[in-house]
C-alpha positions as CSV (number, residue, x, y, z in Angstrom):
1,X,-4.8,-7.4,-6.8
2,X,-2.2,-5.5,-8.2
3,X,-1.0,-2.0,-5.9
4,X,1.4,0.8,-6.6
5,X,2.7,2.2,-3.8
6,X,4.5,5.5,-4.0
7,X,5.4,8.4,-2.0
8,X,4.5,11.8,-3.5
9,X,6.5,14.2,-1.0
10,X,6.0,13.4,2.1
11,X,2.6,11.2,1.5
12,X,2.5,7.6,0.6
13,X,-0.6,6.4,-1.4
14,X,-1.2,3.0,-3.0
15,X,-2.9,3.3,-6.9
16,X,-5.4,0.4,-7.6
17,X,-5.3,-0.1,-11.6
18,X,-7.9,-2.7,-12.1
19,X,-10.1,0.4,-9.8
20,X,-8.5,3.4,-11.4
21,X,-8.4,4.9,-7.9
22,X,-5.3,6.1,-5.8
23,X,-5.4,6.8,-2.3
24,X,-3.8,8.1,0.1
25,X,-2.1,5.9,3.3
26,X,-3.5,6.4,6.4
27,X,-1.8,3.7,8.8
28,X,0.7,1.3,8.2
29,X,0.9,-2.1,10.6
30,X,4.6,-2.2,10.2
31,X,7.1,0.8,10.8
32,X,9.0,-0.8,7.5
33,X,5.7,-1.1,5.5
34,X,6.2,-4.5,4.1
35,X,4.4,-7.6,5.5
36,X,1.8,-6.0,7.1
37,X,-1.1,-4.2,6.4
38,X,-2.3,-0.6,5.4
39,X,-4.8,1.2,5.8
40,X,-6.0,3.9,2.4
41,X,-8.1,7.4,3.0
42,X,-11.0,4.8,2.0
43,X,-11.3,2.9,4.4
44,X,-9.6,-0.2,2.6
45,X,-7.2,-2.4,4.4
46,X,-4.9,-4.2,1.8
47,X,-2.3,-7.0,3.1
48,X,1.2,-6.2,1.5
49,X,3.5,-8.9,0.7
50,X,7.0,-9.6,2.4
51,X,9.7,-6.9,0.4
52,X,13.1,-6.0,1.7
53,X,13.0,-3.0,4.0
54,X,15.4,-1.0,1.3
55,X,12.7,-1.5,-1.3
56,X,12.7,1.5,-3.7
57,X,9.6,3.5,-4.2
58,X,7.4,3.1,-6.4
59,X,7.2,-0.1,-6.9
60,X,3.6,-2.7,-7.8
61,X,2.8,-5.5,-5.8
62,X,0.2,-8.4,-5.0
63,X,-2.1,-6.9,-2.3
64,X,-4.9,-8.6,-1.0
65,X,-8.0,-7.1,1.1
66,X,-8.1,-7.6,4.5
67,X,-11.5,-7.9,5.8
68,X,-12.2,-6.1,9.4
């Protein structure tokens, strides 16, 4: 599915369109964010893809949902 992720401040949140819903981040699996999981207010884990650390913010990506 396709995620925005973007920082609002000091608080990262990911915006679902196909859901209308944005969330706030919770967790991230990775210190860089990218290749990893995260985890939204929710209680979704989404799988991000592989991005260069420098990636700019925001920016839409393929997430999948990571079942617990």
């Amino acid at each position: 599915m396709k995620v925005t992720i973007c920082i609002n401040g000091d608080v990262l949140s990911a915006y679902i369109p196909k859901k209308d819903l944005e969330e706030p981040i919770i967790s991230v699996e990775n210190e860089y964010l990218w290749s990893g999981s995260i985890l939204l207010r929710n209680g979704w884990r989404l799988a991000l893809p592989h991005l260069p650390q420098d990636t700019r913010l925001p920016v839409t990506v393929e997430a999948s949902i990571r079942r617990h």
